[in-house]
N, C-alpha and C positions, 0 to 999 in steps of 0.2 A: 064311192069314197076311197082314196089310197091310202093303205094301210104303213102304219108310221110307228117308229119304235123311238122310246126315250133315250136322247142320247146323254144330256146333259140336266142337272137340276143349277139355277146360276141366279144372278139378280139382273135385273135392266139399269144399266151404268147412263147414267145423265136422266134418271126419270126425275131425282130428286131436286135438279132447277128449274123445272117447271118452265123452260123455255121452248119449251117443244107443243106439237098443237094439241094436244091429251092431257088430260085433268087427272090426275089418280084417282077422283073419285069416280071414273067415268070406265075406269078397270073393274074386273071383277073378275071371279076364279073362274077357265075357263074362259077368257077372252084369246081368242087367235090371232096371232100376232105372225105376220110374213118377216124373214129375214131377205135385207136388201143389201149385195155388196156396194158400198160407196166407195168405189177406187179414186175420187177423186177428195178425199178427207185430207186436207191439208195436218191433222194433227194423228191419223195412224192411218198408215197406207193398205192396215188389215179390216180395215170402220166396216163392221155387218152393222146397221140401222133396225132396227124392230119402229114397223109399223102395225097400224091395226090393217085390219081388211078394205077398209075404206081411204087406205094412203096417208094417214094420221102418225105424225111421228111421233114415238113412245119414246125411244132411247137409243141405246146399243148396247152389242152382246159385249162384255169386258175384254178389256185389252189383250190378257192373258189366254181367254179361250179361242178369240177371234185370230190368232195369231198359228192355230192348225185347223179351225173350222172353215178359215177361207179356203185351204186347199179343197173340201168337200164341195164348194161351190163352184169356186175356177175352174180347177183340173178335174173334178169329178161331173160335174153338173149335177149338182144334187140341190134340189129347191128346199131348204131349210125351211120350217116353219117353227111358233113359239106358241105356247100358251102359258095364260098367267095363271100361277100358281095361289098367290095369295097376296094382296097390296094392303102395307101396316102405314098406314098415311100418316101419322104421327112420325114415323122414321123418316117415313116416304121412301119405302124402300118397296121396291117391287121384286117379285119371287117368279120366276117363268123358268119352263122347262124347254128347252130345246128338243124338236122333234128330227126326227131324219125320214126318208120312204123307207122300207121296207124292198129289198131288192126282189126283182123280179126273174123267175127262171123264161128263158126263151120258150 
């Protein structure tokens, strides 16, 4: 397993319209979630996607962090991952942590 440090504590931006293929109630603490750059998001040219492990769209990472986290993906190659933190389905807000690898010495 590769070893990963928190980079960020954030919410999942678009969980709450329920137009994506993930049910909130189908989250739980601790569900892994892949970060996907979508260069082609006609409404922010920065769109990280949170899926689950099985290619399930959750959301995205918010416009405001997505906007220096793409750099770690582009220009870094760093394969982003998420886990959920905590889903209050009444808000319908989801709580995920942004993870990073853990850089490696040669």
């Amino acid at each position: 397993m590769n070893a990963t440090f928190d980079l960020i504590t954030t919410h999942c931006a678009g969980a709450a319209y329920g137009a994506f293929n993930t049910r909130l109630d189908e989250l739980t603490f601790g569900t892994k979630l892949v970060a996907v750059r979508e260069l082609g998001n006609e409404y922010d040219k920065n769109a990280i996607r949170l899926d689950t492990q099985d290619g399930r769209k959750v959301g995205y990472v918010p416009a405001v962090q997505a906007a220096w986290m793409k750099n770690l993906i582009d220009q870094g190659g760093y394969a982003l991952t998420a886990e959920v933190d905590s889903v209050e389905a009444h808000r319908k807000l989801v709580v995920i942590t942004i993870k990073m690898p853990k850089a490696t010495r040669p």
